[in-house]
C-alpha positions, 0 to 999 in steps of 0.5 A, spaced: 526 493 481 531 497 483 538 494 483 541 492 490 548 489 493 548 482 491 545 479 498 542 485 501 535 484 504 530 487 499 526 495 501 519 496 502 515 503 504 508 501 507 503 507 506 499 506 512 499 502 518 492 501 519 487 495 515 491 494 510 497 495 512 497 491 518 497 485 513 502 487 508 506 488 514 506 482 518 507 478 510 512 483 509 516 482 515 515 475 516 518 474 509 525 479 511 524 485 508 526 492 510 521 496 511 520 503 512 512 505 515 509 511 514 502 513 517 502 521 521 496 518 525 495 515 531 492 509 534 485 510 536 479 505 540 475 505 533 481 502 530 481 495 533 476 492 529 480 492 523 487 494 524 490 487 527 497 491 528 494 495 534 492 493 541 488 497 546 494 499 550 496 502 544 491 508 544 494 514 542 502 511 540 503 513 533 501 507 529 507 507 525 511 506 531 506 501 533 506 496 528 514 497 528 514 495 535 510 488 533 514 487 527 520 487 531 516 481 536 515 477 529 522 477 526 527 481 530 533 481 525 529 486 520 531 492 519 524 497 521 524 505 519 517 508 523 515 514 520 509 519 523 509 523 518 504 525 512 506 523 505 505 528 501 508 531 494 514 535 497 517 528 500 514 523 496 519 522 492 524 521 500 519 516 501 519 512 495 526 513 493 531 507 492 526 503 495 525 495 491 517 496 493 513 500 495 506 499 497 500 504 498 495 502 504 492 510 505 484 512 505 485 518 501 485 520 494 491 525 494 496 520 498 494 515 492 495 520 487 502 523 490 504 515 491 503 514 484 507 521 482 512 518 486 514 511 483 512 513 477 518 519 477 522 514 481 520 508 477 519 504 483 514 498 482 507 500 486 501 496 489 495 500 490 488 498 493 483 500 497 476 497 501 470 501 503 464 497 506 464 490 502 467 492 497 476 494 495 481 494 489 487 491 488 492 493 483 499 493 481 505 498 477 511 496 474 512 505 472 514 505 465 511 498 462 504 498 465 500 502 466 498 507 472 494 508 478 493 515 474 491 512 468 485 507 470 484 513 474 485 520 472 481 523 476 478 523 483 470 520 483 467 526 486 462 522 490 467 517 493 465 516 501 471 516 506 472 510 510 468 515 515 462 515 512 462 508 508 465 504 514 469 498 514 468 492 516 474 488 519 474 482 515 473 486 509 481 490 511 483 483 512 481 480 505 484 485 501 490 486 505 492 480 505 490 480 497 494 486 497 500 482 500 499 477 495 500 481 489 507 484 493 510 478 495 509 476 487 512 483 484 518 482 488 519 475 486 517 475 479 511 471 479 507 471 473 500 473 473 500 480 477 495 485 477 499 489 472 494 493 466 488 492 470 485 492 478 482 485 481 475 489 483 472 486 490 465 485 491 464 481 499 457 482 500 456 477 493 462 474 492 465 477 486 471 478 484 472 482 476 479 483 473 478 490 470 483 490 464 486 498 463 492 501 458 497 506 458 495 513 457 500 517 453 497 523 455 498 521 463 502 526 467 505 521 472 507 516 467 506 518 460 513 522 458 517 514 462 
């Protein structure tokens, strides 16, 4: 965690304000975290089902501004950085930097990737997770101790659905963001048991949950030379 003046509210950058964000932004908020919230998109009508954040009248405002502005209804002293812009490799590392967390709710394999690189660089603890259908993933970083997104993953899964073609049902996003907010909130406070060298795999549609064990790879480019 990323020294901060003693009394100083802790930092959090949201990737993502869409169904698993809208969770980890209202737990996060709620808590007093500074929160800066980074999504390029803007809300649209098929978004509603999933992303709690959002209204109707709320179709075509940038999504980050969006969730800032209903954040700030939930906890008016907070301090909320909305952001519409895409992470990619070039800012990444702007994004991520000095922050005490950061908390990666993208759908897409090159953001998660470029997240990872970025934490890892700035040793920046991380929780990662996914849902696609009945089925999500929750996993948490500690850069340098623990074992990375890149290591349980080194490559992308070639046949892996977008949440276009896989769909995603609405209590599905809100299971696994709030599993997600969980493991936030027990990273930045010490508590043990975290997601960390493994990921929590999340079946709904049989109600499964299956603690996958993962190690450090030495040969990892994100995290191997830490």
């Amino acid at each position: 965690m990323t020294d901060a003046p003693k009394g100083a509210p802790l930092r959090a950058t949201i990737i993502g304000a869409g169904g698993l964000g809208g969770p980890i932004a209202l737990s996060l908020g709620a808590a007093g975290l500074e929160l800066v919230i980074v999504d390029p998109d803007e809300v649209e009508l098929s978004n509603l089902h999933r992303q709690l954040l959002h209204f109707t009248p709320d179709v075509g405002v940038p999504k980050a501004e969006s969730a800032a502005a209903k954040l700030r209804f939930l906890n008016p002293d907070i301090v909320i950085e909305p952001y519409q812009v895409r992470l990619e490799p070039a800012n990444a590392g702007a994004l991520v930097e000095g922050q005490d967390l950061v908390v990666d709710c993208s759908d897409a394999f090159a953001t998660r990737y470029a997240v990872n690189a970025a934490c890892c660089a700035a040793r920046v603890p991380l929780v990662e997770a996914g849902v696609s259908g009945f089925t999500g993933l929750v996993m948490s970083v500690r850069p340098g101790e623990t074992a990375c997104y890149r290591c349980a993953f080194p490559a992308e899964p070639a046949d892996a659905p977008g949440c276009a073609e896989a769909g995603v049902l609405g209590p599905a996003a809100g299971v696994v963001g709030s599993l997600q907010a969980l493991e936030a909130l027990r990273l930045l406070g010490g508590v043990e048991g975290a997601l960390l060298d493994g990921f929590l795999q999340i079946d709904l549609l049989g109600a499964a949950f299956v603690r996958v064990r993962t190690t450090r790879r030495p040969g990892c480019p994100d995290c191997g030379a830490l």
